[in-house]
C-alpha positions as CSV (number, residue, x, y, z in Angstrom):
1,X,35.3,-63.1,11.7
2,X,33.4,-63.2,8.1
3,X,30.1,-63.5,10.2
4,X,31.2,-59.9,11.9
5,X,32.3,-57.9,9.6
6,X,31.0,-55.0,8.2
7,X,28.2,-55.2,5.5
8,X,28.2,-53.3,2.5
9,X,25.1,-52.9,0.1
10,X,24.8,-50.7,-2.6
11,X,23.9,-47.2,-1.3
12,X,23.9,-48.8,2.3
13,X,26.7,-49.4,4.5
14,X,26.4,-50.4,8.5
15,X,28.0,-52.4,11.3
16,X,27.3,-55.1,13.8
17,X,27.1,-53.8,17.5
18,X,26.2,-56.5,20.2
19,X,24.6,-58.2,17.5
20,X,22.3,-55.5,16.2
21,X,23.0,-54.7,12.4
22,X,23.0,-51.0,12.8
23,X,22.6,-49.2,9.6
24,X,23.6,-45.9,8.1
25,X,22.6,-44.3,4.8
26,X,24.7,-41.5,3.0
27,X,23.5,-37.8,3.2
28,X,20.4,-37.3,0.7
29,X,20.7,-34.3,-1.4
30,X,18.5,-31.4,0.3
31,X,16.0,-29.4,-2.1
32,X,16.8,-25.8,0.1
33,X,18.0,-23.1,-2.2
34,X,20.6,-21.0,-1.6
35,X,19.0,-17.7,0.1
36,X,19.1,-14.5,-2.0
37,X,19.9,-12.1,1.2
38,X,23.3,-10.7,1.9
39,X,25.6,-12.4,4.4
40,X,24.9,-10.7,7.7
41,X,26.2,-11.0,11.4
42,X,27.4,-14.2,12.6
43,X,27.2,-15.3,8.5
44,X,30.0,-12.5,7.2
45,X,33.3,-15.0,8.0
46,X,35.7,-12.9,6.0
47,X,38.1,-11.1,8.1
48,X,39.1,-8.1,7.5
49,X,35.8,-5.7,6.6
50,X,35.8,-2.3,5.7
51,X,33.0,-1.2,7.7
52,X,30.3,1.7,6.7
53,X,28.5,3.7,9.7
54,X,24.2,3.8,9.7
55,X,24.9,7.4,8.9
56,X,27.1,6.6,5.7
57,X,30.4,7.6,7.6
58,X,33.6,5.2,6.5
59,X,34.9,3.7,9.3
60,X,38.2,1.9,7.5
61,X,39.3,-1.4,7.5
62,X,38.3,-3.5,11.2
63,X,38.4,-6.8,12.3
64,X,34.9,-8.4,11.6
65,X,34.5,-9.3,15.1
66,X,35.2,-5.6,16.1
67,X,32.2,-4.2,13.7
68,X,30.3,-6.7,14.6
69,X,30.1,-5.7,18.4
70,X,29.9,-1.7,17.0
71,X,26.6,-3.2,15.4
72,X,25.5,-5.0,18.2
73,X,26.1,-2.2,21.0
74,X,24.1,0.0,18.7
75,X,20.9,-2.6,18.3
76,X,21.9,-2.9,14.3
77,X,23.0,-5.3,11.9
78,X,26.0,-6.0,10.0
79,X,25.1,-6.2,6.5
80,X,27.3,-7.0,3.7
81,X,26.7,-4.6,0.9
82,X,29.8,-5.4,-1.4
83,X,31.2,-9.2,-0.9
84,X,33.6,-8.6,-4.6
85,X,35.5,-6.1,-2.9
86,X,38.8,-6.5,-1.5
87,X,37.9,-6.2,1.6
88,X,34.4,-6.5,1.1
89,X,31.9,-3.8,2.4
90,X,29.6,-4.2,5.1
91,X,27.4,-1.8,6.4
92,X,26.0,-0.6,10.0
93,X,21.9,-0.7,9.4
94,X,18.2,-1.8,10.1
95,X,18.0,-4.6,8.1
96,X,14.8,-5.4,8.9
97,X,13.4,-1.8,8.2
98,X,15.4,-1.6,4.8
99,X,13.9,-4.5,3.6
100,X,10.5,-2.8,3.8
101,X,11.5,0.5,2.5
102,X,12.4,-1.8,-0.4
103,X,9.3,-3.4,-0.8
104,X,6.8,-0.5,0.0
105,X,9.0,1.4,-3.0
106,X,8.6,-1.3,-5.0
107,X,4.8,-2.1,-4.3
108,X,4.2,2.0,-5.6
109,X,1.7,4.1,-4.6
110,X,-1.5,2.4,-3.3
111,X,-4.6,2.6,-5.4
112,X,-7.5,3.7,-3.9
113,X,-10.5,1.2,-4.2
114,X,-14.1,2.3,-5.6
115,X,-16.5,2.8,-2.4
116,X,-20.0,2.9,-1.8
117,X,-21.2,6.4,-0.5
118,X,-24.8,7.2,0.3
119,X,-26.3,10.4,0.8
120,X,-29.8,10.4,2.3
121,X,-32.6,13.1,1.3
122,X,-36.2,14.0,2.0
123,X,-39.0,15.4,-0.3
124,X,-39.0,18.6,1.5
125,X,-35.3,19.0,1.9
126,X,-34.8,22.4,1.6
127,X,-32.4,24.0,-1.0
128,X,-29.4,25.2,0.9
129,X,-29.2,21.6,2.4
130,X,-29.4,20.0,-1.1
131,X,-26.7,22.1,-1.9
132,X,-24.7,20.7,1.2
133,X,-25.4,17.2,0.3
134,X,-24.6,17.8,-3.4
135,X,-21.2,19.0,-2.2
136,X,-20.7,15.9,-0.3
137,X,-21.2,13.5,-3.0
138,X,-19.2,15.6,-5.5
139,X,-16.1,15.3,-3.0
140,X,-17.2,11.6,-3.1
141,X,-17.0,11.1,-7.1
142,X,-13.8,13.2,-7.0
143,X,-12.2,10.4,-4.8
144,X,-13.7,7.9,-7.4
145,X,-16.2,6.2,-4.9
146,X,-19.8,5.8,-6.4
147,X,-23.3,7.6,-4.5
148,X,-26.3,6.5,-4.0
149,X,-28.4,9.2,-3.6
150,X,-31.9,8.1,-1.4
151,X,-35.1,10.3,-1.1
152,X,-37.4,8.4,1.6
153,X,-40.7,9.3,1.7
154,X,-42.5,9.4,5.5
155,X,-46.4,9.0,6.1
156,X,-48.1,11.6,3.9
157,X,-44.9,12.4,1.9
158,X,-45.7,8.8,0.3
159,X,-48.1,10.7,-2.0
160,X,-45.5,12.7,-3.4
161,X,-43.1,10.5,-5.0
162,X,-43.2,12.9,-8.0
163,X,-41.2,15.4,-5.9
164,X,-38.6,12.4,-5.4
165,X,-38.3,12.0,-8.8
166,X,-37.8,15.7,-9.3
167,X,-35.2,16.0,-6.7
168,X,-33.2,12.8,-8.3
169,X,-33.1,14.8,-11.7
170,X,-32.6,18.2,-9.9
171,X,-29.3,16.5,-8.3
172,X,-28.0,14.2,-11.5
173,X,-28.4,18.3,-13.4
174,X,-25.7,19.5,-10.8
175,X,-23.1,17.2,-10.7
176,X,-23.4,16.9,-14.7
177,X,-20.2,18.0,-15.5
178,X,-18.5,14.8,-12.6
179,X,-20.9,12.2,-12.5
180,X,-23.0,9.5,-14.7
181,X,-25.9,7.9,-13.5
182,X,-25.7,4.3,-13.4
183,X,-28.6,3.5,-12.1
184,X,-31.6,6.1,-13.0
185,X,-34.2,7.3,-10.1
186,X,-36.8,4.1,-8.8
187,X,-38.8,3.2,-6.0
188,X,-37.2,0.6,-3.4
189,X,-39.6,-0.4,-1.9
190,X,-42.8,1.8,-0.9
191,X,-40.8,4.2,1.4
192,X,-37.4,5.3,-0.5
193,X,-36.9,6.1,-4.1
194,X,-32.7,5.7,-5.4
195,X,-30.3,6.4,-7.6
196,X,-26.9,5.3,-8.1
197,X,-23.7,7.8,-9.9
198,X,-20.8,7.3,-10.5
199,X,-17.4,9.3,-11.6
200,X,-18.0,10.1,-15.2
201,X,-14.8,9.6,-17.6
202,X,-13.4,12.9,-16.6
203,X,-13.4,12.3,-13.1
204,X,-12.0,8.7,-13.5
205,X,-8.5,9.8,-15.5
206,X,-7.7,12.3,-12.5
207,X,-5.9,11.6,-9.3
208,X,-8.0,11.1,-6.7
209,X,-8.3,14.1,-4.3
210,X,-7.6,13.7,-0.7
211,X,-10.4,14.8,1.9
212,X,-10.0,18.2,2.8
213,X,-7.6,19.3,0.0
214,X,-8.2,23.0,-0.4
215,X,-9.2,23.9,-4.5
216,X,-6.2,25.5,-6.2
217,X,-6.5,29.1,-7.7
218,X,-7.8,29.6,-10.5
219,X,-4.6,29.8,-12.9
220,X,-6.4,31.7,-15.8
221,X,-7.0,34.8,-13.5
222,X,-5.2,37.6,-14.7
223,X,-2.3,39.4,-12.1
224,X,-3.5,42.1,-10.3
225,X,-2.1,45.4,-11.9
226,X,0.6,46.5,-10.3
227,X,0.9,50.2,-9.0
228,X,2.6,52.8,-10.8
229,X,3.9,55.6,-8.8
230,X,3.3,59.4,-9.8
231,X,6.2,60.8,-11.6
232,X,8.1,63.7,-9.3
């Protein structure tokens, strides 16, 4: 009957069931783009493969289903690594982990952020532990972290904040040739007098030394002789 039959809009079609208009619109267009990773797995649908081993080893020509199970016996994927090739490549591997090799490689080398180190003195230090300390913050500045270098002052010490301020200079004299001060000797407070280095210009267009790195040899030193045996 013309009441019953089927209704047809622009863009929208439907049907009458028991008297409910039940209405269906066409598929919209979706906005997902198309991945940029290699078929893989239950994805590869071409059959035959010729199939590479996680140790580089050809295996030949197999069914897909056939590598796939190698892959899967094994805990790996099957990747494939050449689909224009006839048959295409796939490859036995850690997907997963070769997708982070990737990225790590191309991240490069991680650079090593600027850190505050403190090194903590007293008026009466004596000189072999100023030594030791100045040793510290010079490993410090060669790993491109800044030091602040503190004198603190107890009880009767407080009248001698001249010695602080000798100390300070007696320090920034030392590590002349690695450091600049930034921030010049001054009292914080009534109990600690501070200053602040940092690497100086040399320092800053090295690579930063690991922690514990032994000092190489000095290549200027001439060989040792070598020994000449008496004539017969």
């Amino acid at each position: 009957m013309a009441g019953e039959s089927t209704i047809l809009r622009s863009e929208i079609s439907g049907f009458r069931v028991f008297g409910v208009d039940i209405i269906s619109r066409p598929p919209q267009p979706t906005s997902r783009t198309p991945s940029n990773l290699p078929r893989m797995n239950e994805r590869i649908r071409i059959s035959p493969i010729r199939v590479v081993s996680a140790e580089g080893e050809m295996l030949g020509v197999l069914e897909t289903s056939v590598a796939l199970q190698m892959a899967m016996d094994v805990g790996l994927d099957l990747v494939e690594v050449s689909p224009d090739s006839k048959p295409p490549v796939c490859r036995i591997m850690d997907f997963g982990k070769a997708q982070y090799e990737k990225q790590r490689k191309s991240a490069g080398p991680k650079q090593h952020k600027s850190q505050l180190k403190q090194i903590r003195l007293g008026p009466k230090t004596g000189q072999h532990d100023i030594q030791v300390k100045v040793d510290k913050a010079r490993e410090f500045l060669s790993r491109k972290d800044k030091v602040k270098v503190n004198v603190v002052f107890r009880g009767r010490e407080n009248a001698h904040h001249d010695r602080g301020r000798d100390l300070l200079q007696e320090i920034i004299n030392m590590l002349a040739d690695c450091a600049t001060v930034e921030q010049p000797p001054r009292m914080e407070g009534n109990r600690a007098m501070s200053m602040l280095l940092m690497p100086n210009s040399k320092i800053a267009a090295q690579k930063p030394a690991k922690p514990g790195t032994a000092k190489p040899e000095d290549a200027t030193a001439e060989p040792a002789p070598a020994s000449v045996k008496p004539a017969p």
